[in-house]
C-alpha positions in Angstrom: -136.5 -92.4 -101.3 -132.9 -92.9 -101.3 -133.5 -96.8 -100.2 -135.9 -97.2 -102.6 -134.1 -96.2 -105.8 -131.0 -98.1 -104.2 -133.5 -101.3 -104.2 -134.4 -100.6 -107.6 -130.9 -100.3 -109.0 -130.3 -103.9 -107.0 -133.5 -105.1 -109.2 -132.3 -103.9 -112.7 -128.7 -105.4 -111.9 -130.3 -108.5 -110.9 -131.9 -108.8 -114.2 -128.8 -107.8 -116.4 -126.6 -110.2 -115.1 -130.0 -113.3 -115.9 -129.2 -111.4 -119.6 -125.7 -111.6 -119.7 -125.4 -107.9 -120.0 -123.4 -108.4 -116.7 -121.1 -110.7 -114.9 -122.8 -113.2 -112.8 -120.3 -112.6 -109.8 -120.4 -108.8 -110.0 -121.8 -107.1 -106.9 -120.9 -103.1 -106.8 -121.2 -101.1 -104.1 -124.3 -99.0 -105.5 -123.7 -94.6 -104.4 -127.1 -93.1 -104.9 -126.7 -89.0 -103.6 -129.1 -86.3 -103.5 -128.3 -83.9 -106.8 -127.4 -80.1 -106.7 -129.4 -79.3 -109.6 -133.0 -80.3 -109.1 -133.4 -79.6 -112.9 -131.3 -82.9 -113.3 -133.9 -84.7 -110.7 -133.9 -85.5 -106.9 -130.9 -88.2 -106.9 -128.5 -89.2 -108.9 -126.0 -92.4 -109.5 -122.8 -92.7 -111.6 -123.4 -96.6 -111.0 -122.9 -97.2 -114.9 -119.9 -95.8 -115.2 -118.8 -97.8 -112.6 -119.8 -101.0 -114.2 -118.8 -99.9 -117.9 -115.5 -101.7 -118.2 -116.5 -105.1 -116.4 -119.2 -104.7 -118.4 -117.4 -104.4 -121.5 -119.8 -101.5 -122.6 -119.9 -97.7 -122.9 -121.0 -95.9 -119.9 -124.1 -94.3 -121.6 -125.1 -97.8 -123.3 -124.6 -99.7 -119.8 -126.8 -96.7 -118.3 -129.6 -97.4 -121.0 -129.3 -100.8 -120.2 -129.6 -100.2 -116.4 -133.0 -97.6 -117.2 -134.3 -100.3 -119.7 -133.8 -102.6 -116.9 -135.3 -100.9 -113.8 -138.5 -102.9 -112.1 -141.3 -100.6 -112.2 -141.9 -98.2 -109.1 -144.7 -95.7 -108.3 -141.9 -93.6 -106.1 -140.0 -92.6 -109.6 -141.8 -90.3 -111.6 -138.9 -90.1 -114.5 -135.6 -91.5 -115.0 -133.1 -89.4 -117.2 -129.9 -90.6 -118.1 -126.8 -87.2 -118.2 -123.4 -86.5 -119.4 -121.4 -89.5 -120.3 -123.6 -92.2 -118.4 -125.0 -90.5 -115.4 -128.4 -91.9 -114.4 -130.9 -89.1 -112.8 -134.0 -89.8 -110.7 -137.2 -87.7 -110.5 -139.5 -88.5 -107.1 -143.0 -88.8 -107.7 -144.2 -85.9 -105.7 -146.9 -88.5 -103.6 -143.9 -90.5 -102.5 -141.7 -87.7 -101.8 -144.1 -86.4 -99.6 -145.0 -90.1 -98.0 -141.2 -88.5 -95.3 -144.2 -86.5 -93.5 -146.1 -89.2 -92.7 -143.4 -91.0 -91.1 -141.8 -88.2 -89.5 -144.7 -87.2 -87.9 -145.8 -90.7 -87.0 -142.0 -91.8 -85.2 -141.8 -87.9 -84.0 -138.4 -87.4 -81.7 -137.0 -91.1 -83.0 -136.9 -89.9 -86.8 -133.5 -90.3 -87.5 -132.4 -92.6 -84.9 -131.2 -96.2 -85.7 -130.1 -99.7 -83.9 -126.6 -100.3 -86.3 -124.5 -99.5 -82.8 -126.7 -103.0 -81.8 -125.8 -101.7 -77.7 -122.2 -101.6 -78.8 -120.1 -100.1 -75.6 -118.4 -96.7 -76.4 -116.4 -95.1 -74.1 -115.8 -91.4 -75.3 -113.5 -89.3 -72.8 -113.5 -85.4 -73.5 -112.4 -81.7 -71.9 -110.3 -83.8 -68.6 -108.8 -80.5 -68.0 -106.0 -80.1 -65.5 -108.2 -79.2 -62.1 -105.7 -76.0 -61.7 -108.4 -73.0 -63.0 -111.7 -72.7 -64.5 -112.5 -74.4 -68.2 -111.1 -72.1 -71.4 -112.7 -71.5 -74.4 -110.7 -74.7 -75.5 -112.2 -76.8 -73.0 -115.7 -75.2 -74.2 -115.0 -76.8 -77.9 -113.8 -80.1 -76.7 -116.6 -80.2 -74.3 -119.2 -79.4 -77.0 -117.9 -81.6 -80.0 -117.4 -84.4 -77.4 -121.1 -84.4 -75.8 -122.3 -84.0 -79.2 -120.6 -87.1 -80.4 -122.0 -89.1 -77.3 -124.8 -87.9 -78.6 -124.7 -89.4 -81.8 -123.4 -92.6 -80.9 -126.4 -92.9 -79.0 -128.9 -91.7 -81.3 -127.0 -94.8 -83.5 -127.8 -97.4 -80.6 -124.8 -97.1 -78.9 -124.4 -97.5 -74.8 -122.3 -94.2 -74.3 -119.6 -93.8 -71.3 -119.0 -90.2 -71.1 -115.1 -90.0 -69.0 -113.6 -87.1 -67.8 -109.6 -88.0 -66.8 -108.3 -85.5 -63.9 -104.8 -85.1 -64.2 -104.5 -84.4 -60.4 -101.0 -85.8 -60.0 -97.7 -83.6 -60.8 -96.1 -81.0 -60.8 -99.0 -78.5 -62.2 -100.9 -79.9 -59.2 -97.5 -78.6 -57.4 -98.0 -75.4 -58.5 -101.6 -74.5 -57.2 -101.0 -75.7 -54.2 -98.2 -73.2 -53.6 -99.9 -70.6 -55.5 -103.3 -70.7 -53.1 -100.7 -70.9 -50.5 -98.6 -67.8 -51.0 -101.8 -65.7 -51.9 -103.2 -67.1 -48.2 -99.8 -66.0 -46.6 -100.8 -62.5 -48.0 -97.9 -62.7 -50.9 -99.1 -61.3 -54.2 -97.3 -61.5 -57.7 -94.1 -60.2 -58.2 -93.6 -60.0 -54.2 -90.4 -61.8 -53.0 -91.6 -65.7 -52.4 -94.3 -65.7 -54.8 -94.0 -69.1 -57.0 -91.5 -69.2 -60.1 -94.5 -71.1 -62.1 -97.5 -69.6 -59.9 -100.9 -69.2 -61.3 -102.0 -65.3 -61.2 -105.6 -65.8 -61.8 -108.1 -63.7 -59.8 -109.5 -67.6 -58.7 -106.3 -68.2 -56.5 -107.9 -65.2 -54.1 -111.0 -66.9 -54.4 -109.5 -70.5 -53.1 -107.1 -68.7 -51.1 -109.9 -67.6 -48.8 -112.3 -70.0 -49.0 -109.4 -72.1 -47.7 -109.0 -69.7 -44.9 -112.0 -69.5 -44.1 -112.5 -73.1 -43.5 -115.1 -74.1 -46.3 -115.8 -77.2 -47.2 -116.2 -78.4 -50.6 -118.4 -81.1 -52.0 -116.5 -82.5 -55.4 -117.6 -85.3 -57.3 -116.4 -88.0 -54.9 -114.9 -86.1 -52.4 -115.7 -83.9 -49.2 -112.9 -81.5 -48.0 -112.7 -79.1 -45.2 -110.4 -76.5 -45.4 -107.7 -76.8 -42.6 -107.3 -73.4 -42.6 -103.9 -73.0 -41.8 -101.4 -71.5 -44.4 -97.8 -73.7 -43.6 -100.1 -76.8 -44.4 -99.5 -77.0 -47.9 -100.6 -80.6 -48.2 -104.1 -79.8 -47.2 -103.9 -76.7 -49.1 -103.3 -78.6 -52.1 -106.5 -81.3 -51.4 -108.8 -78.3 -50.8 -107.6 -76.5 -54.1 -108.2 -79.5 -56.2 -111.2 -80.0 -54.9 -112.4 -76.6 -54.8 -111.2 -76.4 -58.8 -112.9 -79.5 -59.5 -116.4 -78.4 -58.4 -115.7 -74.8 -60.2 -115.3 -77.2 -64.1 -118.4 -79.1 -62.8 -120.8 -76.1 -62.4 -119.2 -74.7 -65.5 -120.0 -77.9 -67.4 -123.7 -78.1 -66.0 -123.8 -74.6 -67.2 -122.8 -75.5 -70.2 -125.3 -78.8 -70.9 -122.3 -81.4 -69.9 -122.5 -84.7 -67.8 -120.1 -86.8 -66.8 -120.5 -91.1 -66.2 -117.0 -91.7 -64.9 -114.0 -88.9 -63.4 -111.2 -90.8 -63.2 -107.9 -89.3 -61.1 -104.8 -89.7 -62.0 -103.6 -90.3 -58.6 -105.7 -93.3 -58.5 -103.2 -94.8 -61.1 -100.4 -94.4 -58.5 -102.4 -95.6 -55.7 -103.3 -98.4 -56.8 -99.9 -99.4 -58.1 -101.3 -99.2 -62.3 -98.2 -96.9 -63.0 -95.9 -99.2 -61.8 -97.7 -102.6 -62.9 -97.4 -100.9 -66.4 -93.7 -100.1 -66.2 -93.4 -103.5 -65.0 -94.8 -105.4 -67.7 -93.2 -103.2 -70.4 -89.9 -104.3 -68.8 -90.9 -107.7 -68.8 -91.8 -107.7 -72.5 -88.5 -106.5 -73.4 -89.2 -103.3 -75.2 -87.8 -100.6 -72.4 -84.3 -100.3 -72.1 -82.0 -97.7 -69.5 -80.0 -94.7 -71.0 -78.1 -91.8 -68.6 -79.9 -93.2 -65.7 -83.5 -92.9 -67.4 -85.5 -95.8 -68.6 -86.6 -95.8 -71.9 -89.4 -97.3 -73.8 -88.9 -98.3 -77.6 -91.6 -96.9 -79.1 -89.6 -97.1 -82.6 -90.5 -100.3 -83.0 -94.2 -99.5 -82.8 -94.1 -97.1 -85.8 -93.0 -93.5 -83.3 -90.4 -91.3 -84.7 -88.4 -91.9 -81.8 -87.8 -93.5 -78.7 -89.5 -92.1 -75.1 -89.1 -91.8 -71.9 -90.8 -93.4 -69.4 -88.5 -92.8 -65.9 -86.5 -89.9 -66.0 -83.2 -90.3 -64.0 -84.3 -88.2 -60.8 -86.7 -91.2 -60.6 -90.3 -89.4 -61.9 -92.5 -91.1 -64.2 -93.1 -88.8 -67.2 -96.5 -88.5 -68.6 -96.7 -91.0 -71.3 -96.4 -93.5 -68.5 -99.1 -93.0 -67.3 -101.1 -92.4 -69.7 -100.4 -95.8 -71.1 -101.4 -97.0 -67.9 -104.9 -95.3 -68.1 -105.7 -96.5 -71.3 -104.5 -99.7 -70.6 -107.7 -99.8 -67.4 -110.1 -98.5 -69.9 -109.4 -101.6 -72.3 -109.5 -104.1 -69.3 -112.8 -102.1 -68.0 -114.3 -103.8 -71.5 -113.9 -100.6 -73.5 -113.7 -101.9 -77.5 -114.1 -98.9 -78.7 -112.3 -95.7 -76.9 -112.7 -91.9 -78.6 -110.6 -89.4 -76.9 -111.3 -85.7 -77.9 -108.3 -83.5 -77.1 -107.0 -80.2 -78.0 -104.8 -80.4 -80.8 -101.6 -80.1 -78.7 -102.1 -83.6 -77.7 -101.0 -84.7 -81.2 -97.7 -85.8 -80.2 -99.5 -88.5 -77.8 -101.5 -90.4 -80.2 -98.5 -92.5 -81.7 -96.6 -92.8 -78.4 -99.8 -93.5 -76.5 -100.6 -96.5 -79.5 -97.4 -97.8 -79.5 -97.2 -98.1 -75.5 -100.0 -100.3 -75.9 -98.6 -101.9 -78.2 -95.8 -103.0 -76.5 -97.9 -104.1 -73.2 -98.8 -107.1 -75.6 -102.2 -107.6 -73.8 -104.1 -108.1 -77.3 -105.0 -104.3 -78.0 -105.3 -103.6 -81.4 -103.2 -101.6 -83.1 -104.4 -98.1 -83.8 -106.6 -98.0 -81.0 -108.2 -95.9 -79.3 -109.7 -93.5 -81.8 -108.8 -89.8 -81.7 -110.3 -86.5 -82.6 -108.1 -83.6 -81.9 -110.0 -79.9 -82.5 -107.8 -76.7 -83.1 -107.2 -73.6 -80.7 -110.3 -71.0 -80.6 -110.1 -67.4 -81.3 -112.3 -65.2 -79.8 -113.4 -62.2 -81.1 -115.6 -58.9 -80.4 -115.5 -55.7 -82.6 -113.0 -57.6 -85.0 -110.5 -57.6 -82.1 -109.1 -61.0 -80.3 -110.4 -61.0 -76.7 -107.8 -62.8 -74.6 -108.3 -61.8 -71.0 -111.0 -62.9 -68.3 -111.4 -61.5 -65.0 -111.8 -64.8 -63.7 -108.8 -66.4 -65.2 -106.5 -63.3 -65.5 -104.8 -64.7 -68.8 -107.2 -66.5 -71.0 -111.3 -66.6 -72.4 -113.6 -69.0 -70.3 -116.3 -71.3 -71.3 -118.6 -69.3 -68.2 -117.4 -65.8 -69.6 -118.9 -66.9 -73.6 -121.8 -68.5 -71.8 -122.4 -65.2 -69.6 -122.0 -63.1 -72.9 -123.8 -65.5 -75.5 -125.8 -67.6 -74.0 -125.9 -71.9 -73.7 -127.1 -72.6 -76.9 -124.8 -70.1 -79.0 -121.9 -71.0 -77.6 -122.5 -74.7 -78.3 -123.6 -74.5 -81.7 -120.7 -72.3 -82.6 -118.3 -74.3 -80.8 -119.3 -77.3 -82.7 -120.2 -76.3 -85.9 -117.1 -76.4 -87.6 -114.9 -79.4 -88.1 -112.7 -80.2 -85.4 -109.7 -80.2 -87.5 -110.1 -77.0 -88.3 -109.2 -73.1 -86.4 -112.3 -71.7 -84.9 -112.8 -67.6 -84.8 -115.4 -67.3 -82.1 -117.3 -64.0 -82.9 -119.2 -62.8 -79.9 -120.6 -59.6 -81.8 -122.2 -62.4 -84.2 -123.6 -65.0 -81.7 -125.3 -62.4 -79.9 -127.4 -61.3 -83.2 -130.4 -61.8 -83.8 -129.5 -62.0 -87.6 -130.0 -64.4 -90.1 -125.9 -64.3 -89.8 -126.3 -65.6 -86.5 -126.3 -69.8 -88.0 -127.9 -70.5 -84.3 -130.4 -67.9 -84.4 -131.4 -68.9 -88.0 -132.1 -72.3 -87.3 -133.7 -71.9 -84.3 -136.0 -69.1 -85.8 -137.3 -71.4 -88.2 -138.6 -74.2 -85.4 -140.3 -70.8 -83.9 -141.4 -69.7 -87.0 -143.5 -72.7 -87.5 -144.6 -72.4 -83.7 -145.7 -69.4 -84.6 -147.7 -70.6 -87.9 -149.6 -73.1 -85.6 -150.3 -70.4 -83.3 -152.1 -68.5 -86.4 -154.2 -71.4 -87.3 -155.6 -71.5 -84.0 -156.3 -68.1 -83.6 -158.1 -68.3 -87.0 -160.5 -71.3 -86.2 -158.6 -73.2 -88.5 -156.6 -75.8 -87.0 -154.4 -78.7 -88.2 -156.4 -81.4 -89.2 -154.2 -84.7 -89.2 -156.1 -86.8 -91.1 -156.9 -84.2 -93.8 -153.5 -83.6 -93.8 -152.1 -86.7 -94.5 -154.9 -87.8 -97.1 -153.9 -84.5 -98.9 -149.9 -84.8 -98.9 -149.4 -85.5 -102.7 -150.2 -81.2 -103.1 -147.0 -80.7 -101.8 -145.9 -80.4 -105.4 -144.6 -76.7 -105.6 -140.1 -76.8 -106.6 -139.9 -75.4 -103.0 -141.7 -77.8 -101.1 -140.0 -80.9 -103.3 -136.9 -79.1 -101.9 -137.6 -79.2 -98.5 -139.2 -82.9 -98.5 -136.5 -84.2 -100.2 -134.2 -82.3 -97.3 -136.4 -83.8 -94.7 -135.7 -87.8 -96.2 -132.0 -87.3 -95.8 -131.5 -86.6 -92.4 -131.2 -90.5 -91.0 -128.9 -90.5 -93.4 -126.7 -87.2 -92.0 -127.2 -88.7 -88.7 -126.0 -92.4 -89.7 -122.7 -90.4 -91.4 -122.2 -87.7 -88.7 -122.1 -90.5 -85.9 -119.9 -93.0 -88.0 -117.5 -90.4 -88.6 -117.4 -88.4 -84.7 -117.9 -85.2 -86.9 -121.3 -83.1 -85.4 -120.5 -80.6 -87.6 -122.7 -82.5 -90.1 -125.4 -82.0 -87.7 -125.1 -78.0 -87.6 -124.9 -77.7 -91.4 -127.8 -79.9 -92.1 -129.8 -77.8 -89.8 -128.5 -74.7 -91.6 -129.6 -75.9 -95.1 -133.0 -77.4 -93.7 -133.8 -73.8 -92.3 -132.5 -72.5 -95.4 -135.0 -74.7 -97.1 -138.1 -73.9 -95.1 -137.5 -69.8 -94.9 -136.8 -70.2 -98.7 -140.6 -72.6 -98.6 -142.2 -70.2 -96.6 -141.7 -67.3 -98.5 -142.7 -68.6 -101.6 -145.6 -70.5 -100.9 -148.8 -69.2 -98.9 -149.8 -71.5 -96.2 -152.8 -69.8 -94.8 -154.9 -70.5 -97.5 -158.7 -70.7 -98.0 -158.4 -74.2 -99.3 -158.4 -76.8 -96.5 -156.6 -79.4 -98.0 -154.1 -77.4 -99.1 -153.3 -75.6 -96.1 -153.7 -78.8 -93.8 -150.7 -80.0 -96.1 -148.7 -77.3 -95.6 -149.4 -77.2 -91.8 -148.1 -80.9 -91.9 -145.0 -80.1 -93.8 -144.2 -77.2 -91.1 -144.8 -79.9 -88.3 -142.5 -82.3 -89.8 -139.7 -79.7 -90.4 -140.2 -78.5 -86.6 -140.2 -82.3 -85.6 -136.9 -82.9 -87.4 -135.3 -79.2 -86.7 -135.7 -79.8 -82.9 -134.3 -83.7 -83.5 -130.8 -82.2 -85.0 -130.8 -79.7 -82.3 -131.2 -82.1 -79.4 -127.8 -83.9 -81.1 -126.5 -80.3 -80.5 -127.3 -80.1 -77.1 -129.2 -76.7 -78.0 -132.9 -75.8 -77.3 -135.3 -75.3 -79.3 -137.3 -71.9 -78.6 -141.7 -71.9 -79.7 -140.9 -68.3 -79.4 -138.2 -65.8 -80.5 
């Protein structure tokens, strides 16, 4: 609908500029949105008072001009013009209703478009440090980034999904020494127990699967424990290993998949750190300062210069993390998303401006960020901060254990990233219609459930009746929920554009909103067959695009609740 009054408003500038009403060279940008009052019609556009001085004209005469003007549709069933020059549109309620039909006829591909044309997108998301199991801050990057791989791809994108294992360093230093002290029987606060050592009830765990000589299969590595305790080196290649199989079960538990895990030690091996260094040399923006080397990131819009070699010789971390973006744009990557906790801030600007100075034709401002704020969790009102299985922070497998996949998902993503997230455990485990997962989800079961009834009652759908019949779908309600139903390509196309998948989670709260609110004030079991059939038809299409948003969530969608 929103196309089609767009085309229209094309038509009746076409023919005002032919009267001179218009310039011949002016081409707006037309904004047609959905209204908030349906007493001032379905959508709305401000288009003349855009136009108005261009046009010479007051807004309310250019908008008459523009009504007088518009070709003749059977999809409009009343133009008003509001306010100072605001033009309204009423859908006629056949057209309006025409979204079922096509719903219904594309099914799981309503919604999804070609505008990414195979575009490659490389989004990398969670790479937590492989030195304990995923926090609840790991949870939110891992859900907002899946979901915007899921997006681009619902947008005709091909999708890298990259997870980056910092597995070089000195945090790497201290596991290794931590599994090894608790495997030499030292506990914390015992004399020789690591200044920096991680206390977490999972050291036991690798301690003694170390000792006991497991072996552990990791994404692209096999390690058997050497079992020996002085042998901190092979302590230190089990633990990693062990860790990083620990984040993947916790990420298939939670709905995640990986294309790529990319170790930081491979940047070293293969000499990438040093080639980097190199070339930044070579291009003249480094300089050396108290026996450290420098890089001038000043002169790429940072606030102030950075290290790159401190003077015991070490490479701090922006080296090489301008060294691993700098393989991700010669693997073809045009377009890179990182999603990273907030606390990454600081890197964007250094991180741009090391690219910068590599002079190897990046462009500036790439790659594209989104950074999500720290999670809270709650239960009772009170912050929950410790985990048995961590010893010092919430995990993603403790919320998933006490919630459930699909809440923790949906609540994890359903707020901007940009924002603080209070994760309320008492609430995602309601079956409420405060629960927003549970209320959107219980309207896809609530037409399951609907469907079920007709069959019971010998009266089942009837397609073709159905969509002969659609134009009864003329109740304020049901306009509400059609019109609902036409804009979510358009949510999608905006959500995906702009990496937020909040969009997502509060388009399927207001579509659920609009169906309970349908449901309850219009009968759908009714005697009259053509009726009912139409209402049947509008329940299948709001199940066919409820279960569509929810698969860009990652989150199920129950027949039964």
């Amino acid at each position: 609908m929103k196309e089609t009054i767009i085309a229209l408003l094309e038509g009746a500038l076409d023919n005002l500029r032919q009267q001179g009403v218009l310039p011949a060279d002016i081409a707006p940008a037309i904004k047609v949105d959905p209204t908030r009052d349906k007493a001032h019609g379905d959508y709305a556009t401000n288009l003349a008072l855009m136009l108005a001085k261009p046009a010479g004209r007051k807004p309310r005469e250019l908008a008459e001009a523009l009504v007088a003007a518009l070709p003749a549709s059977d999809a409009v069933q009343k133009v008003e013009i509001a306010g100072p020059g605001f033009v309204n549109f009423f859908a006629a309620t056949d057209a309006a209703a025409q979204v079922v039909r096509l719903v219904l006829e594309v099914g799981d591909a309503y919604g999804r478009n070609l505008t990414g044309q195979g575009r490659r997108v490389q989004v990398e998301f969670v790479s937590a440090n492989p030195t304990g199991p995923l926090h609840v801050g790991h949870g939110r990057g891992a859900a907002i980034g899946d979901c915007i791989c899921r997006l681009l791809e619902a947008t005709g994108h091909e999708v890298t999904r990259e997870f980056y294992y910092n597995d070089a360093g000195a945090q790497i230093s201290n596991l290794a020494r931590s599994v090894q002290a608790r495997a030499q029987g030292i506990d914390p606060g015992d004399t020789g127990w690591p200044e920096d050592g991680y206390r977490g009830g999972y050291i036991i765990d690798v301690a003694n699967a170390y000792l006991a000589g497991e072996t552990v299969h990791a994404d692209d590595r096999h390690v058997t424990a050497a079992s020996d305790p002085d042998d901190l080196d092979a302590i230190r290649d089990f633990a990693v290993a062990y860790l990083r199989r620990e984040q993947d079960l916790d990420l298939k538990a939670f709905g995640v998949t990986f294309d790529v895990y990319f170790l930081e030690s491979s940047l070293y091996e293969q000499g990438k750190v040093e080639a980097t260094a190199a070339r930044l040399i070579e291009k003249g923006h480094t300089f050396e300062q108290d026996g450290a080397l420098w890089l001038r990131t000043t002169d790429f819009g940072d606030d102030k210069d950075r290290v790159m070699r401190k003077s015991d010789g070490q490479y701090t971390y922006f080296l090489p993390d301008v060294a691993y973006h700098l393989d991700k744009w010669q693997r073809g990557f045009e377009t890179v998303i990182n999603e990273q906790g907030a606390d990454h801030h600081s890197t964007v600007t250094r991180v741009r401006a090391g690219l910068q100075a590599l002079e190897a034709g990046i462009p500036p401002g790439w790659p594209d960020y989104v950074l999500h704020q720290m999670v809270m969790v709650t239960r009772s009102g009170v912050e929950v901060k410790l985990s048995k299985r961590a010893g010092s922070y919430v995990t993603v497998r403790d919320l998933i254990d006490e919630v459930g996949r699909d809440a923790t998902r949906f609540f994890l993503a359903a707020r901007r990233a940009d924002s603080q997230l209070t994760f309320d455990i008492d609430l995602a485990r309601s079956q409420s219609n405060d629960n927003p997962v549970y209320y959107v989800q219980y309207a896809h079961a609530r037409v399951c459930s609907m469907l079920r009834k007709a069959d019971a009652e010998d009266r089942s759908f009837d397609h073709g009746l159905a969509m002969e019949k659609l134009a009864l779908l003329d109740s304020d309600q049901e306009k509400a929920l059609l019109n609902r139903l036409a804009r979510y390509p358009e949510v999608v196309q905006h959500a995906a554009a702009a990496h937020e998948p909040q969009q997502i989670a509060q388009y399927l709260l207001d579509l659920a909103a609009d169906f309970h609110t349908c449901y309850n004030a219009v009968k759908v079991m009714v005697d009259d067959d053509a009726l009912r059939n139409a209402r049947l038809a509008l329940g299948l299409a709001t199940r066919q695009v409820l279960r569509n948003g929810l698969e860009l969530m990652g989150v199920g969608a129950p027949e039964e609740m």
